[in-house]
N, C-alpha and C positions, 0 to 999 in steps of 0.2 A: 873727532870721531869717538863715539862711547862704544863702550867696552860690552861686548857679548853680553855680558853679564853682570847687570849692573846692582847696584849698591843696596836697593831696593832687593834684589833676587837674594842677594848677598844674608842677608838678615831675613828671610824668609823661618817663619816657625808655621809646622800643620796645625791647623785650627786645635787640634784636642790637647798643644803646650799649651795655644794661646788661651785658652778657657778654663784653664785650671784656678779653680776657687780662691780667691782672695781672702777668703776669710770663715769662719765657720757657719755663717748665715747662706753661704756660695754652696757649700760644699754638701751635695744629696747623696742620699743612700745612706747606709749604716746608723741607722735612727737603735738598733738596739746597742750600740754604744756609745752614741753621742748626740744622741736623746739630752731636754733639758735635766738634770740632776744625776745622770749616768759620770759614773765614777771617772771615765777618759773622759768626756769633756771638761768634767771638772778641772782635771788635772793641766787640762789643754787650758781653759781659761785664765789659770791657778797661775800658768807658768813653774808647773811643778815636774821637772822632770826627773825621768825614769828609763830602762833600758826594757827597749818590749821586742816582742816578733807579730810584723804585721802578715797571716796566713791569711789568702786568699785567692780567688782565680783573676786572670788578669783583667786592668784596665775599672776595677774597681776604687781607687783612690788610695791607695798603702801611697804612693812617692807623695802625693797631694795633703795626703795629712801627717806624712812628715815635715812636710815643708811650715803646714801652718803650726805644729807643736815649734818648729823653732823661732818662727816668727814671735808667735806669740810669747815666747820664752827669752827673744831677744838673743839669742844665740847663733853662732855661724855656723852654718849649714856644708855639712862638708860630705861627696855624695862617692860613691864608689860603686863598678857593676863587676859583678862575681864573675860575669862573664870574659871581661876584657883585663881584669887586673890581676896581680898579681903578689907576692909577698912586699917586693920592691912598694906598689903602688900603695901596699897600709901601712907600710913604714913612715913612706909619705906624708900620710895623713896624721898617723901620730904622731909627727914632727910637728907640724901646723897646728895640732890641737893642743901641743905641750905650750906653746909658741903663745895661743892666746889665752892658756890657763894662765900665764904669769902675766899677761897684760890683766887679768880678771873676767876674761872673757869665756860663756862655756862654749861649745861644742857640738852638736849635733852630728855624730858620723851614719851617715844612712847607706846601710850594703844592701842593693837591687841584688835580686836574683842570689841571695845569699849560699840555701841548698850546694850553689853549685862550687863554692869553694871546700876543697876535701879539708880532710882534718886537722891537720898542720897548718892551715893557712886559717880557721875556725879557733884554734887554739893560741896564735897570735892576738887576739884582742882581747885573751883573758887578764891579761895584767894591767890592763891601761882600762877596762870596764871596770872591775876591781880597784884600782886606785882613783877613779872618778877623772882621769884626764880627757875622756869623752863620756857621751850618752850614746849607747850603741841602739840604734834602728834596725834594724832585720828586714827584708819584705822577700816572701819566700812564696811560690805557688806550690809546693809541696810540703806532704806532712811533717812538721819538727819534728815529732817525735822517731820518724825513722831517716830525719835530713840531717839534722842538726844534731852536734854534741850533749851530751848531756853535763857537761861543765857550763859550755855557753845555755842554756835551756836554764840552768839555777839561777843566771844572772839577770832573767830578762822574765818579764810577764810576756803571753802568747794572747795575743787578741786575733780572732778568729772575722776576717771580712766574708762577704756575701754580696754574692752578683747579682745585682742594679733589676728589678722588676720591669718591662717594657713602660709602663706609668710614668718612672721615675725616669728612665732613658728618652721618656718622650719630653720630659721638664728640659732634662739636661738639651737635647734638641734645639728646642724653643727659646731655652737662654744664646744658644750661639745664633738662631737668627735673627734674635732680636738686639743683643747688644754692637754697636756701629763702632767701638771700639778694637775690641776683642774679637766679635764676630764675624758674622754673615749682613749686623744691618743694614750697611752703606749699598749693599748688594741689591737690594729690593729684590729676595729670594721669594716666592712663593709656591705653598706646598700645603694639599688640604688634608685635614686631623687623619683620615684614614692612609696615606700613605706616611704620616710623620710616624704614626703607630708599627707599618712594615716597616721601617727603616729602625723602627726601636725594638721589634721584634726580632731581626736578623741582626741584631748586633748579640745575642744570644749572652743578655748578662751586661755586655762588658760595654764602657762608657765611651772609653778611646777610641774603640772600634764603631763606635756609634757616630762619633763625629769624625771619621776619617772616612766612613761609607755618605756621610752628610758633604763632606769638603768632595767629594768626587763627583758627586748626583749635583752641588752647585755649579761647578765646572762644567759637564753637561749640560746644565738648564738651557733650556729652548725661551728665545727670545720670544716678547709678546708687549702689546697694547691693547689699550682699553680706556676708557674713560678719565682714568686716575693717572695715565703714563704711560710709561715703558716699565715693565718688569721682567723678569725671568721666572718661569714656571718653572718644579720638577713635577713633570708629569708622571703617568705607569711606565708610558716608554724611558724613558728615562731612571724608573725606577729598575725596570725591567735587566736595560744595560748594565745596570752596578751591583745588583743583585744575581746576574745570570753563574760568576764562581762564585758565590760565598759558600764557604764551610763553616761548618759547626763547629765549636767549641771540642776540641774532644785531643785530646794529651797522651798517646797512645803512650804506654809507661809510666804515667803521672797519673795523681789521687783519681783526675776525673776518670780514665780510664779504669779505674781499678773500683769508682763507686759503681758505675754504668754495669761493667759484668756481675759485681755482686746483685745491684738490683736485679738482672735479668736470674741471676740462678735462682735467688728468694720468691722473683715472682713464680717461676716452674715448679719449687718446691711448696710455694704458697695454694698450687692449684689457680694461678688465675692467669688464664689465656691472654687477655687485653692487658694484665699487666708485661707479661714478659714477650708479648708481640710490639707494646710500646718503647723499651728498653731495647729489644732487639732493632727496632726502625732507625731509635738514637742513635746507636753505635754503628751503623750502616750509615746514615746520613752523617755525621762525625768522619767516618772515611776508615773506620776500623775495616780489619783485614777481613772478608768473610770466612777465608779456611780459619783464622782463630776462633770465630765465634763456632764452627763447624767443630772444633776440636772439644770446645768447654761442651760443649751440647752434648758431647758421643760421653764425656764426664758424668752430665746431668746422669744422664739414663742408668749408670749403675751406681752413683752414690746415692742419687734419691726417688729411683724408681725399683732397679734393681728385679729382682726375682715377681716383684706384685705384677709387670707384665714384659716380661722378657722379650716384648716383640719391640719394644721401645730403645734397643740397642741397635739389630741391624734395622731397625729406619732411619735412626740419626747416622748408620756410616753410611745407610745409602744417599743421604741428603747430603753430607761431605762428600761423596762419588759425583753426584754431581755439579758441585760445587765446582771441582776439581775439571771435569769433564767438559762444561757447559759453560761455565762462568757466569756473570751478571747478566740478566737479571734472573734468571730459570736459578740458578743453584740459589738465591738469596728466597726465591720463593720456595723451593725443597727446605731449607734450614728454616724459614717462618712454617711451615708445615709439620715440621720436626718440633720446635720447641711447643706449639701448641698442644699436640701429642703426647706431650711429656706433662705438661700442665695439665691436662685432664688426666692424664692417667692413676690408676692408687702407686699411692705413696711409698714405701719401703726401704731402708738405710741399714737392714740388716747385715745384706754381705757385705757392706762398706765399715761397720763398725767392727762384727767378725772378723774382716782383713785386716785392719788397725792393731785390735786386740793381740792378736795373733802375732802381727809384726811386734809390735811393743813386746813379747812374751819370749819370743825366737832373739831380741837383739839382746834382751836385759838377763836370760835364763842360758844355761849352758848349753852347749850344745847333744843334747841326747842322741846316745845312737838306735839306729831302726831296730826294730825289736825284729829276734832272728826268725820269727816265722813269716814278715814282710820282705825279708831278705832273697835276693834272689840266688838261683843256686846252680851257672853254668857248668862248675869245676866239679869235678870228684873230688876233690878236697874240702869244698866246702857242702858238698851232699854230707861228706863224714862230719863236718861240723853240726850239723842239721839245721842249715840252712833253709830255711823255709818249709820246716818237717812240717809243721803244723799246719799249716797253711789251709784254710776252707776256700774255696774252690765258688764265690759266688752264683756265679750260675749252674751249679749242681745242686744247687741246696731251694726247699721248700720256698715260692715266691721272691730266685735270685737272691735271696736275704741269709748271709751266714749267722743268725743270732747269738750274741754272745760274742765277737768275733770282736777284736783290739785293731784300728789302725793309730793308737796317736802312741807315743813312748811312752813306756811303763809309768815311769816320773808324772806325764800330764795324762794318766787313764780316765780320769775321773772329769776332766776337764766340758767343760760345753759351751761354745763359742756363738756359732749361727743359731739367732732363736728370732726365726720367720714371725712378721708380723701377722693380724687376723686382717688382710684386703687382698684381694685379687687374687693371683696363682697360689700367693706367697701363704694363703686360706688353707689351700689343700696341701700344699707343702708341708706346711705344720702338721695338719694329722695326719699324714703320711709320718712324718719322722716322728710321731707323737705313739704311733701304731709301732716301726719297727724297736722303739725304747722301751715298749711292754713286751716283744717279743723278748727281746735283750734281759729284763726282769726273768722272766720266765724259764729263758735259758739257763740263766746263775741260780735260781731255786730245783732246777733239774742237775746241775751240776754239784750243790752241794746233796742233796736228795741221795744221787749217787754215788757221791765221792764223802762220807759225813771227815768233819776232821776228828784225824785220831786223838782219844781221848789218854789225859797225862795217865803215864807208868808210876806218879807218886802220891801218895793218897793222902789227903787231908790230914797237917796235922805232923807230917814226917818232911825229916831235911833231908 
């Protein structure tokens, strides 16, 4: 009697192991560094190794061209995931790598998922990169620069991958159906150019995902005859079934999230509707939260709209209200209503910069106290101080306006913070506050007019 699970099932690998390049003639995509006469291939040719950081989004080939730098180098490949190991498990490996430096042998230690080991555990493989008892590989989907140590970062060169154009996703395809080894050939799969191109279009970038959505649409395929045989079709329905969850690409905490929202704020800032309505679809169809994008939006509106039309505030919380209220799809339609709003609107970053300023001014400068005619003056004791003796009385004075009148501390009197752009409200704002600063003028030439300062009791000439 055989076993449930037999020996064959036993050694099962998903097509996107089994197709991993053989060699560098195999291996597509990243033509801008390993292009003929590009400096990593060379070195891959060369068998010159070196300790680098493979950055990229997943399913790009960082584990695939570690493999073949060691290949090609003649060295033992020795593989570690940030995720599942531990201090224990590099000690490991630096035993095994000390192990075949004195046979003569080097090393390749490749850490998947790198990022995710913290500091301590990042700072462990500085002495054994540093003594050359491995070649440290990196493969990291987030930015070094804010994942990674800046000890490990001086040891290693950073090469920067890039996710597979549907073109080259559709090559990569067509190599798994056609090779009877490795692939799909033995299968007699069949599948015409326009849905091999959706299946390399939803794989969004990434190659692995490309042939794991291909191994699952063959398992599906609908049996068929014809002239030539029996084959198996993937037809639309078929395409349809494997395609009906796919999600996008999208790292909610990770680089791609963090490029996605700045594209969206650039394009609203940029004035271009179709850009930041595109952006905004991305990060919806990705599966990002709607109240977040609801929140950055209600952002947009006073850093870079601001005062040019102030009605551009309460629309975006009323588009978060419904968000809130209504849920998909009505609130995603109010926040697309919202951010195009803001894209058209003029432009303005004045009280965003004034606020900055101001903060920076208030944390770094001491703390002033209110000057005593802002002070208020419930007590008779601080009536007797004269507590807000001075005080002008705005709406009693000519046009609301007390001219002449101090609110910032004596220290910053001179100070001028918010300077309104010339677009939309923020137009008439300015000669407005442009108009009460010549009353202001006016008022100090009537003050000393009245008041001249007294002239010295010692006369030229005399001590």
């Amino acid at each position: 009697m055989s076993d449930l699970f037999s020996s064959h099932q036993g050694n099962y690998q998903p097509l996107a192991a089994r197709m991993r390049p053989r060699n560098l003639d195999d291996y597509i995509g990243q033509e801008h560094l390993l292009a003929p006469g590009k400096p990593l291939r060379e070195a891959i040719v060369r068998g010159q190794l070196h300790s680098m950081i493979l950055w990229g989004p997943p399913g790009v080939g960082k584990t695939s061209l570690a493999k073949l730098f060691a290949e090609q180098a003649h060295a033992r490949f020795e593989s570690l995931s940030a995720v599942l190991s531990g201090v224990k498990e590099i000690r490991a490996a630096v035993a095994v790598a000390q192990q075949e430096r004195m046979s003569g042998r080097k090393t390749i230690l490749f850490v998947d998922e790198v990022h995710r080991f913290n500091k301590s555990q990042q700072d462990a493989f500085l002495p054994y990169v540093e003594d050359g008892t491995f070649i440290f590989i990196g493969a990291t989907t987030e930015n070094p620069s804010f994942e990674l140590n800046n000890a490990l970062l001086s040891r290693c060169r950073v090469y920067v991958l890039r996710g597979l154009q549907p073109e080259q996703l559709q090559h990569v395809l067509q190599q798994a159906l056609d090779d009877k080894e490795r692939g799909l050939g033995a299968s007699n799969i069949r599948i015409d150019p326009d849905s091999l191109m959706t299946l390399a279009q939803a794989a969004d970038g990434d190659a692995r995902k490309s042939l794991n959505l291909l191994e699952i649409a063959a398992d599906l395929s609908e049996e068929s005859a014809d002239d030539e045989g029996d084959h198996k079709v993937i037809n639309e329905h078929v395409l349809a079934e494997v395609l009906a969850s796919d999600v996008r690409r999208f790292d909610k905490g990770g680089d791609i999230f963090y490029e996605q929202i700045s594209a969206l704020h650039k394009s609203v800032r940029g004035s271009s509707p179709d850009g930041a309505l595109y952006w905004l679809a991305r990060m919806l169809d990705g599966g990002c939260d709607p109240l977040y994008i609801a929140r950055r939006v209600v952002r947009m509106a006073s850093e870079d709209i601001g005062n040019a039309d102030p009605r551009a505030l309460p629309l975006c919380l009323a588009a978060w209200d419904v968000q809130e209220r209504l849920g998909s799809p009505e609130g995603e339609l109010a926040i697309a209503q919202a951010v195009v709003y803001l894209a058209a609107a003029p432009k303005s970053n004045a009280v965003y910069n004034a606020f900055n300023q101001i903060m920076a001014d208030v944390r770094s400068q001491p703390a002033y106290d209110v000057p005593i005619h802002l002070r208020n003056a419930p007590t008779k004791l601080m009536k007797s101080m004269d507590y807000g003796a001075e005080y002008r009385y705005a709406h009693d004075e000519p046009s609301a306006y007390a001219a002449g009148e101090k609110y910032l501390p004596e220290e910053l009197a001179d100070a001028s913070y918010y300077q309104p752009v010339e677009r939309g409200l923020e137009l008439k704002i300015k000669e407005k506050l442009a108009h009460f600063r010549e009353l202001d003028k006016q008022s100090k030439k009537q003050r000393y007019k009245n008041n001249p300062l007294p002239t010295s009791p010692f006369k030229k000439g005399r001590s």
